[in-house]
Legacy VTK file of the C-alpha trace (Angstrom):
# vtk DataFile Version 3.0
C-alpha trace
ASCII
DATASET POLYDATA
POINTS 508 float
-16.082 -3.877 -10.716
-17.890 -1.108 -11.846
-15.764 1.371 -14.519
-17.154 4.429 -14.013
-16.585 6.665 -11.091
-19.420 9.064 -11.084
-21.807 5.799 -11.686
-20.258 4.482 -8.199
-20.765 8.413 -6.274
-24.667 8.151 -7.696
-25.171 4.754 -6.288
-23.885 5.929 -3.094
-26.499 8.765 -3.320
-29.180 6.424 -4.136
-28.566 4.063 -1.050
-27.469 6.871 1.316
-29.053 10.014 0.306
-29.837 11.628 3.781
-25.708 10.929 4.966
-23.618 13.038 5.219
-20.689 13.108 2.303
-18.863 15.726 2.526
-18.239 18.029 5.425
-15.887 21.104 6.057
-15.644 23.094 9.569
-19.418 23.565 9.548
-20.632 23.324 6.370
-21.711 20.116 5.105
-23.390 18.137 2.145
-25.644 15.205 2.119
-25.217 12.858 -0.895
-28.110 14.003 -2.383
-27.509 17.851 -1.844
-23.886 17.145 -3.136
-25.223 15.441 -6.379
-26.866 18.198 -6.776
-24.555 20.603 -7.207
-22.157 18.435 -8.919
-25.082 18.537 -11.222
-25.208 22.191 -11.313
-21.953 23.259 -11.287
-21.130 20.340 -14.635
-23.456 22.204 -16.706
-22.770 25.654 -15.261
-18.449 24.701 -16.429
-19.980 23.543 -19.824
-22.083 26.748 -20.717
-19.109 29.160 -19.515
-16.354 26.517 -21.652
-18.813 26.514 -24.465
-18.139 22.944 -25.536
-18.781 19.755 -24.090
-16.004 19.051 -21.783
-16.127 15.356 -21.995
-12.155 14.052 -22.769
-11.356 17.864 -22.554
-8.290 18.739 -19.648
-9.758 21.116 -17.190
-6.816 22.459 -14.895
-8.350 23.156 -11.087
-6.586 26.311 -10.196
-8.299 26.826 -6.963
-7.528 27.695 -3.027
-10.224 26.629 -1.534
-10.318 22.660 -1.123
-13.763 22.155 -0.697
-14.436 23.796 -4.004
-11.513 21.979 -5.305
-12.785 18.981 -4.614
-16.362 19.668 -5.966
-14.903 21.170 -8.968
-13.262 17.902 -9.575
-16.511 15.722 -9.198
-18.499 18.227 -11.539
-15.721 17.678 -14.316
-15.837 13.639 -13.949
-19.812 14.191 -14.134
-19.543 15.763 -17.415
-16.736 13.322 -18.507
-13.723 15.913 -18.511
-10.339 14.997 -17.657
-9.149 16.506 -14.369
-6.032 18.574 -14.064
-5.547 19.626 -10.203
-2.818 22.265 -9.514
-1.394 23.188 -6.580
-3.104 27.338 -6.254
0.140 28.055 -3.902
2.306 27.883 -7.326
2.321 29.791 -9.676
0.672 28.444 -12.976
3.818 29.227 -15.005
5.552 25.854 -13.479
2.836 24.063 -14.946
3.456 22.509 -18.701
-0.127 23.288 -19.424
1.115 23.619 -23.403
1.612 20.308 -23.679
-1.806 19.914 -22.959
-3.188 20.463 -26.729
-6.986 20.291 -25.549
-7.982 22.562 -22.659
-11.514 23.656 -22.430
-10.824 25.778 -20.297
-9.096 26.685 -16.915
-10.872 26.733 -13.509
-10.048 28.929 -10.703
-11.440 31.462 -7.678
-8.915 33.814 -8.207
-9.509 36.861 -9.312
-6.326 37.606 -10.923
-6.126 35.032 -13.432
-9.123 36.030 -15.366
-6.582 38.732 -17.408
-3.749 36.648 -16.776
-3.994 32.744 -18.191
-3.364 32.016 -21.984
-6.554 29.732 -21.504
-10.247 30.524 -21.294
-10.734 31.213 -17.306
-13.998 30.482 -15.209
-14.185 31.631 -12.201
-15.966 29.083 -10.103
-18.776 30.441 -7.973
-18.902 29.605 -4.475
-22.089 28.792 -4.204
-23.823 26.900 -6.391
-27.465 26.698 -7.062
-30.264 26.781 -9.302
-30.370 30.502 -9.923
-27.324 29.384 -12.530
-27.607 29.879 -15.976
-27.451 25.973 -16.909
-25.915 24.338 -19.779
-27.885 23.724 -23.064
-28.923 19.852 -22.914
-26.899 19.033 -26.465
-23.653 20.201 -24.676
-24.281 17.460 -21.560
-22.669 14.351 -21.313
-25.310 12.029 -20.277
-23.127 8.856 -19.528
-20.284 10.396 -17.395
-17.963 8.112 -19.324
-13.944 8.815 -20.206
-10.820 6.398 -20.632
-8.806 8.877 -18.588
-9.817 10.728 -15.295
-6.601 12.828 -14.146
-3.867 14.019 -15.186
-1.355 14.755 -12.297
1.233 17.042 -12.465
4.662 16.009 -10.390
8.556 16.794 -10.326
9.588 13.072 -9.771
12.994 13.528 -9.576
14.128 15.610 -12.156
12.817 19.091 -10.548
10.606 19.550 -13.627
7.181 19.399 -13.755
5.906 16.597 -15.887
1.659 15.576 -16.951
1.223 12.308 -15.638
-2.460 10.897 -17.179
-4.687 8.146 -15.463
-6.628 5.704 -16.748
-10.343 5.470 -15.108
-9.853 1.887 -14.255
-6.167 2.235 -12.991
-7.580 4.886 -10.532
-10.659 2.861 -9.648
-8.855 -0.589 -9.271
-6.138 1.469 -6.692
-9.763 3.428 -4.976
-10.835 -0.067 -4.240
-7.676 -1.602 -3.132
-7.838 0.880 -0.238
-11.444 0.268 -0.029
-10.334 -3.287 0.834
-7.424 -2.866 2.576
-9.008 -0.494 5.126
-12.267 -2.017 5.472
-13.604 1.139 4.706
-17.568 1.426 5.167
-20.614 4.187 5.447
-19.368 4.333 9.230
-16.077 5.671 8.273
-15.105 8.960 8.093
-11.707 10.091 5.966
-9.580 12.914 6.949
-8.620 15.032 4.238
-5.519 17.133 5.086
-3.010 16.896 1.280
-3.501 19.370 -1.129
-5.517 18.050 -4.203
-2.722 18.428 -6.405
-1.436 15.032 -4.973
-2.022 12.243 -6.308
-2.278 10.548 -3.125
-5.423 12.443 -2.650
-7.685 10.575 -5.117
-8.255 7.891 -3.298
-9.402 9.750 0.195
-11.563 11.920 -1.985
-13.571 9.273 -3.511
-13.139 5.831 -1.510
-15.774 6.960 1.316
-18.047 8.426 -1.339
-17.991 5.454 -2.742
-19.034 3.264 0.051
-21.621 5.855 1.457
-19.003 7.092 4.124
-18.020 11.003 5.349
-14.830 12.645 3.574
-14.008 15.470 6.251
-12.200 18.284 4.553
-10.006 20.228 6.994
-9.568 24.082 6.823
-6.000 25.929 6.193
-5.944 26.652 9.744
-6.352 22.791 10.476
-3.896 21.778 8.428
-1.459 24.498 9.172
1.047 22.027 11.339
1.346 18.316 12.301
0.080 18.860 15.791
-3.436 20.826 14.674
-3.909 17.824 11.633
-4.413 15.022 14.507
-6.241 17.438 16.641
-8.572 17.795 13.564
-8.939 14.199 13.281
-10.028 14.561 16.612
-12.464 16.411 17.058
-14.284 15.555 13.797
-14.380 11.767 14.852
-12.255 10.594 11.815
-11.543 7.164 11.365
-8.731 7.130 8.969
-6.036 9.376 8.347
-3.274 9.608 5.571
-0.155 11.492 5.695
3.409 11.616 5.350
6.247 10.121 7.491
7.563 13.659 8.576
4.459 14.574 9.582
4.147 12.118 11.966
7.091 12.698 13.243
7.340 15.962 14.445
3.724 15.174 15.641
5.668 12.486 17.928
7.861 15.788 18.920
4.526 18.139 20.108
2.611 15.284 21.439
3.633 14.836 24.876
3.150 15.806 28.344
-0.903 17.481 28.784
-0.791 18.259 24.950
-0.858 14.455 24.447
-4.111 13.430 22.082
-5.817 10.609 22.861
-7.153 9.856 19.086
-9.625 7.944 19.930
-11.435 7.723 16.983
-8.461 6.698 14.760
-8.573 3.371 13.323
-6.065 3.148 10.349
-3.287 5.811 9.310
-1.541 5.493 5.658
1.801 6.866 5.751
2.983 7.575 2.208
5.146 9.845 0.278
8.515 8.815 2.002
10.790 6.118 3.054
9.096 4.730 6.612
11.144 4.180 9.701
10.966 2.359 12.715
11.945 5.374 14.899
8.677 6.874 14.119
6.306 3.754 14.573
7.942 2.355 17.517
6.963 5.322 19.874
3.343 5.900 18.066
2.913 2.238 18.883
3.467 2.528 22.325
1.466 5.055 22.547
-1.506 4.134 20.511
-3.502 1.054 19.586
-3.935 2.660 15.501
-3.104 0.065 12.962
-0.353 1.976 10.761
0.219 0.980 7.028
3.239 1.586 5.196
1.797 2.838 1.643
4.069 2.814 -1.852
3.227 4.119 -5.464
3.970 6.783 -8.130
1.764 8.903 -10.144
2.750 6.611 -13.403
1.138 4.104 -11.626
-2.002 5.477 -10.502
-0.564 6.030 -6.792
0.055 3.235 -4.038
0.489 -0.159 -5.638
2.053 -2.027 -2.169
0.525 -1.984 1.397
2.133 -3.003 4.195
0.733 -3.521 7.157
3.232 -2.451 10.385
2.918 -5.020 13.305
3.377 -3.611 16.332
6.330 -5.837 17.308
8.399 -4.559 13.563
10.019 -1.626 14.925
12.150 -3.710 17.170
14.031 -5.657 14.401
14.533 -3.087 11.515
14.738 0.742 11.004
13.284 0.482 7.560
9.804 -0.870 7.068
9.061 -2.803 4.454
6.883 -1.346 1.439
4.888 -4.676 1.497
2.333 -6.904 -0.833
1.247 -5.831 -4.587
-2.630 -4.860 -4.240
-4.659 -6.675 -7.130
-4.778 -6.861 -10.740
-1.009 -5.427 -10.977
2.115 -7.462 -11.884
5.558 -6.439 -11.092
9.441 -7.653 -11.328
12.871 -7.125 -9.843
15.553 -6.633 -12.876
19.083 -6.057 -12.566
20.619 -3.909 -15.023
20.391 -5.943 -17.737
16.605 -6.404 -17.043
16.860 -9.808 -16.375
14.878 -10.994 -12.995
17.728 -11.153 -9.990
18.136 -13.935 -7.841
15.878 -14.776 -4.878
16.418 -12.012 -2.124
18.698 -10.026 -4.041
18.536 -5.882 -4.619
17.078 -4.891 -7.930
15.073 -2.173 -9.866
11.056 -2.544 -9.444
9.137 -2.841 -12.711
5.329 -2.587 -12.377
2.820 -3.502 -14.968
-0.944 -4.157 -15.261
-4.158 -2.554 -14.923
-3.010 0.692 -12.584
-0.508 1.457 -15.527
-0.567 5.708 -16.870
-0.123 5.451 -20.726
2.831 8.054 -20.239
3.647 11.396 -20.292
1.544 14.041 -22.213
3.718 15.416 -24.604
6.778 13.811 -24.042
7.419 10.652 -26.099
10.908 10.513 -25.182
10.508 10.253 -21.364
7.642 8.180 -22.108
9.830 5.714 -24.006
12.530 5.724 -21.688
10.554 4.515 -18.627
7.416 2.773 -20.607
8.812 -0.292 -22.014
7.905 -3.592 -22.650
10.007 -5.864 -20.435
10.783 -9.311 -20.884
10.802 -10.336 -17.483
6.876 -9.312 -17.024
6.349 -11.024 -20.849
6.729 -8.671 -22.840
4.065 -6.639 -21.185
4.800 -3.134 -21.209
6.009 -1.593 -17.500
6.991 1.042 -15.557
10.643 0.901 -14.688
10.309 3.058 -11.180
14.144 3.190 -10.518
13.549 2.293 -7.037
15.903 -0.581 -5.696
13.653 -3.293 -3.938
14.505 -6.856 -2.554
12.031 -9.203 -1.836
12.064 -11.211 1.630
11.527 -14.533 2.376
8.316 -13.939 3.583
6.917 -12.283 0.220
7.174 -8.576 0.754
9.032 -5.962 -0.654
11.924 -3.808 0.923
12.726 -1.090 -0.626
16.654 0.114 -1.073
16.611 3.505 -2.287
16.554 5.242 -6.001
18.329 3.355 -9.148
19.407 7.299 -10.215
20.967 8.343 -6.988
23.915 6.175 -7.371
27.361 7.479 -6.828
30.648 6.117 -8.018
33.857 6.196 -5.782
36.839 4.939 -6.941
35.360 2.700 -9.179
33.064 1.386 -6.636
29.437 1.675 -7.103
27.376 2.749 -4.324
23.415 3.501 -3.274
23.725 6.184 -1.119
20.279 4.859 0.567
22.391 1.813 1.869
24.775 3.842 3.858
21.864 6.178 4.933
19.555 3.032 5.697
22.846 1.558 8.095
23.669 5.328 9.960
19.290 5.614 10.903
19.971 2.143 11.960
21.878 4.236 15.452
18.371 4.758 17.117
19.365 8.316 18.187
19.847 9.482 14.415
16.385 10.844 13.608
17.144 10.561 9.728
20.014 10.885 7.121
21.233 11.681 3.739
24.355 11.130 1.850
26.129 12.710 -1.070
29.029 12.632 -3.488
31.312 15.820 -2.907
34.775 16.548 -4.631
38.159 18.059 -3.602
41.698 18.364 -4.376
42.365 15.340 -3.349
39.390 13.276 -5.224
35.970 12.349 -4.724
34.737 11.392 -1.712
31.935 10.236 0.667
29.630 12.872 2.690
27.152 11.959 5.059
24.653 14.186 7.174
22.759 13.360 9.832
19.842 14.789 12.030
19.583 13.847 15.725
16.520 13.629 17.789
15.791 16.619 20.037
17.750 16.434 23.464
20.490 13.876 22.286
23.717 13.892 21.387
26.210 11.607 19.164
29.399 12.492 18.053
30.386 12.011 14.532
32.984 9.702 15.595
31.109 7.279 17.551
28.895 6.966 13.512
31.928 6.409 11.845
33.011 3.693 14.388
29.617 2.258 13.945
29.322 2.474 10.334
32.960 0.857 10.314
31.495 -2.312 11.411
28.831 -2.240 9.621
29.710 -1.041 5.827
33.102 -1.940 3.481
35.734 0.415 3.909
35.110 1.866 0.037
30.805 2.683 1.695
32.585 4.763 4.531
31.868 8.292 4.389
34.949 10.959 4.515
32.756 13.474 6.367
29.744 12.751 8.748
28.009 16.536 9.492
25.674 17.179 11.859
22.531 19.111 10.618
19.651 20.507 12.204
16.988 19.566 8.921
17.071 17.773 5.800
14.443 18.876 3.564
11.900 17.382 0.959
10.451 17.990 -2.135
7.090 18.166 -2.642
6.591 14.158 -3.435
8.580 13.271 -0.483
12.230 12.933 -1.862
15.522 14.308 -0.164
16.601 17.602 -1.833
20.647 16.150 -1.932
21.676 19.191 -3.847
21.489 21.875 -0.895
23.864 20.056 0.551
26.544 20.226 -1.900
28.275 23.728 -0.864
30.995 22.785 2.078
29.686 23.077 5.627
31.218 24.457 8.289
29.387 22.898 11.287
31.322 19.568 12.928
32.681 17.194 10.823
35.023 13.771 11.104
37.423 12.850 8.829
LINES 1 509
508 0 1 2 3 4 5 6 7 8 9 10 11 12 13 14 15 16 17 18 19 20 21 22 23 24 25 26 27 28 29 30 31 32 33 34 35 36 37 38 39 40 41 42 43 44 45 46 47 48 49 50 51 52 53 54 55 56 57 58 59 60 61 62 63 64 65 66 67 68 69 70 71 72 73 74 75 76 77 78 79 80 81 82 83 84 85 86 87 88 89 90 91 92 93 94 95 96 97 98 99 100 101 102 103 104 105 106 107 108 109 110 111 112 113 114 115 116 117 118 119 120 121 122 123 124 125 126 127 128 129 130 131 132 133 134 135 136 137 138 139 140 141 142 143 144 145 146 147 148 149 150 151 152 153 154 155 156 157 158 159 160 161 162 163 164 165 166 167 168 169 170 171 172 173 174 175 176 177 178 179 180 181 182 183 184 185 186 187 188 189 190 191 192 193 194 195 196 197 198 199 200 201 202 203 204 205 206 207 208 209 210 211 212 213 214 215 216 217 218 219 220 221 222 223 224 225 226 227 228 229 230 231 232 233 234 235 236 237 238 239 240 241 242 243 244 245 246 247 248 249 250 251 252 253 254 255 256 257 258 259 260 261 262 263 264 265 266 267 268 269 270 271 272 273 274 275 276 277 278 279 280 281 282 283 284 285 286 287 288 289 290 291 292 293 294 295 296 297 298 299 300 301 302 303 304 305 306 307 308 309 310 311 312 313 314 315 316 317 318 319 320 321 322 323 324 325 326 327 328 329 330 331 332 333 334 335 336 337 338 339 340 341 342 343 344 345 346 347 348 349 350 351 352 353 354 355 356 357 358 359 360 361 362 363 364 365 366 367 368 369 370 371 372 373 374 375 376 377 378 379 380 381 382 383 384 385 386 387 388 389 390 391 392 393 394 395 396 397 398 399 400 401 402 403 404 405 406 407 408 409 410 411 412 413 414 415 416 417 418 419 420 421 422 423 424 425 426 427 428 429 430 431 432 433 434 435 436 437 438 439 440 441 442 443 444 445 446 447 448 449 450 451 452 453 454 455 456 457 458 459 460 461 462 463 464 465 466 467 468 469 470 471 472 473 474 475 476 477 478 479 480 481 482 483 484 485 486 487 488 489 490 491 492 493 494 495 496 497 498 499 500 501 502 503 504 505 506 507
């Protein structure tokens, strides 16, 4: 395997320079016009920086994703480190102090050339040769760094922490896809995330690596579920990654005349959140699309299990499974005294090998507390993820929930994931979400639930059902209908809006 990512783009040019690689509404690059101004716009960065940027952090500020992306590629030319930032927030959230070696920041707003604490290019949007070009003893010939990205996410604290990648973490994860999707130069990705994600990395560069089309949708394509699979449409896509509630409320809109026939869809990645069966039981009936159930962090260069949804799955679980480790990874289920559990038994998911981020930039303490060398992986050093994951009989992994949101009632610990994985097991309960709440009279149990649209079910008929299910301690004290449960950014259930009492229908 090659360890160089720009090495792998210029042997794509070289075998496929009159293809198309890149193409947005109707503008479009060929791999050789697209080397080209990677070219350009490298040495254009490096004259306005004023320093060669190789294993410098380069924060992408920008709105536009075409230039995003591009910006990106010109930085990994020159051997920079990229830093992509989501242009909808504002640059304050970002830790960008603890990054001690910007060259500078990148960005086609206007507003932040007075404003940043950084030195601030403003990225043209065209690029050509009428550029004043770098001079040659500033240009990194070889295109060469240890570490690629460095991705910016809230996890689950709410605070924004600098995640940094390792080149051959984030190629050995590009490839895995590469593999797992059979991706070729007849495929075309659909790009639809923002580039702040890390998910992103691998639709940006896994068809330019095999000589294939990455098809970069506008804001207006984007702008809802519906107009995303209309996009993939009508630009012939071939594979198409997004995230569980996206698919879902596509479900909702597609129907009747306004049903798509996606024709050109051969693989969809859902990632980001937990998977269920009432999603890909009525997209399977509907479509012959091979759907994969994707799983990863940014601490571990993004998805590190596939799994693979037969079509017959959604009949015998509401959870899908989170799958089969790709390659060159390692991984173990711990209890809490990190010793391996038992054979089908719940633990926390370690994960060690070659997609592993050295840590944190600028925080040795978090760094330390989930970097660790673990016994049970010999002595390697591993990513605890605090997810709970069991493996099945058959090999792959089910995942339980989060380690950290565990509640204690009465002296009983419980995973609030296992009473919300039980109540989505009712197939009219479109999803859940469960939280510790307090009163007079003690601590007790609070579940919410969302229905699908046009059904009804009474919060007694759960608690009857969860009754039979669950041990009396797992009950919930209040089941409340809701009309949304919202997400962070990565994917995870905000619990803390639903702390303040509600006054809608409850059952005690």
């Amino acid at each position: 395997m090659d360890k160089n990512i720009f090495s792998l783009i210029e042997k794509s040019v070289k075998n496929n320079p009159i293809t198309i690689a890149l193409t947005h509404g109707t503008e479009s690059f060929t791999y050789q016009e697209l080397l080209i101004v990677i070219r350009n716009l490298s040495s254009y960065i490096t004259k306005h920086a004023g320093v060669a940027i190789k294993d410098k952090y380069i924060p992408i500020y920008i709105s536009s994703p075409v230039q995003a992306i591009i910006t990106q590629l010109a930085i990994l030319h020159g051997g920079g480190i990229c830093v992509p930032l989501d242009s909808d927030t504002p640059l304050s959230y970002y830790p960008l102090n603890k990054l001690n070696n910007i060259a500078c920041i990148l960005t086609d707003k206007e507003e932040l050339l007075h404003e940043a604490p950084y030195p601030v290019i403003q990225v043209p949007k065209t690029i050509d040769n009428n550029l004043t070009f770098a001079p040659e003893s500033l240009l990194d010939t070889h295109h060469f760094a240890e570490h690629t990205h460095c991705i910016m996410t809230s996890g689950t604290t709410g605070t924004s922490k600098a995640v940094l990648l390792k080149q051959e973490g984030v190629i050995n994860q590009i490839f895995a896809k590469i593999k797992l999707l059979n991706i070729t130069n007849n495929d075309k990705v659909c790009f639809s995330m923002k580039t702040s994600f890390v998910a992103s990395i691998w639709q940006i560069y896994a068809p330019l690596f095999v000589g294939g089309t990455l098809v970069v949708l506008s804001k207006e394509e984007k702008s809802n579920p519906y107009s995303i699979f209309k996009a993939a449409q009508k630009t012939e896509s071939t594979i198409l990654c997004t995230v569980p509630s996206v698919m879902r409320t596509f479900l909702s809109l597609n129907t009747g005349t306004r049903q798509l026939p996606l024709r050109s869809l051969t693989n969809i990645v859902l990632t980001g959140e937990s998977l269920s069966a009432s999603i890909v039981k009525p997209f399977y009936e509907k479509y012959d699309i091979q759907l994969i159930n994707a799983y990863g962090q940014s601490e571990c260069s993004d998805d590190t299990f596939h799994y693979v949804v037969p079509k017959d799955f959604a009949s015998e679980s509401s959870s899908i499974p989170i799958g089969y480790p790709i390659e060159n990874i390692t991984y173990a289920i711990v209890d809490g005294s990190g010793q391996p559990v038992k054979a089908g038994e719940i633990g926390e998911l370690y994960i060690a090998g070659l997609c592993l981020s050295p840590g944190y930039i600028g925080d040795k303490t978090l760094t330390k507390s989930v970097f660790n060398k673990t016994a049970a992986l010999n002595g390697d050093i591993a990513f605890s993820t605090g997810d709970l994951v069991s493996q099945s009989k058959e090999g792959y992994l089910i995942c339980h929930g989060r380690k950290d949101n565990q509640i204690k009632i009465n002296g009983n610990r419980i995973e609030p994931e296992a009473i919300e994985f039980c109540c989505m097991k009712i197939h009219e309960i479109e999803d859940a979400l469960v939280i510790k709440k307090e009163s007079q009279a003690g601590e007790y149990i609070s579940l919410y639930y969302v229905i699908k649209e046009g059904i009804a079910v009474e919060p007694k008929y759960i608690k009857r059902y969860l009754s039979k299910q669950l041990p009396a301690y797992m009950l919930p004290s209040e089941i409340v209908k809701i009309d949304k449960i919202y997400f962070n950014s990565n994917g995870k259930k905000i619990r803390k809006v639903y702390a303040k009492e509600c006054k809608t229908e409850i059952e005690h």
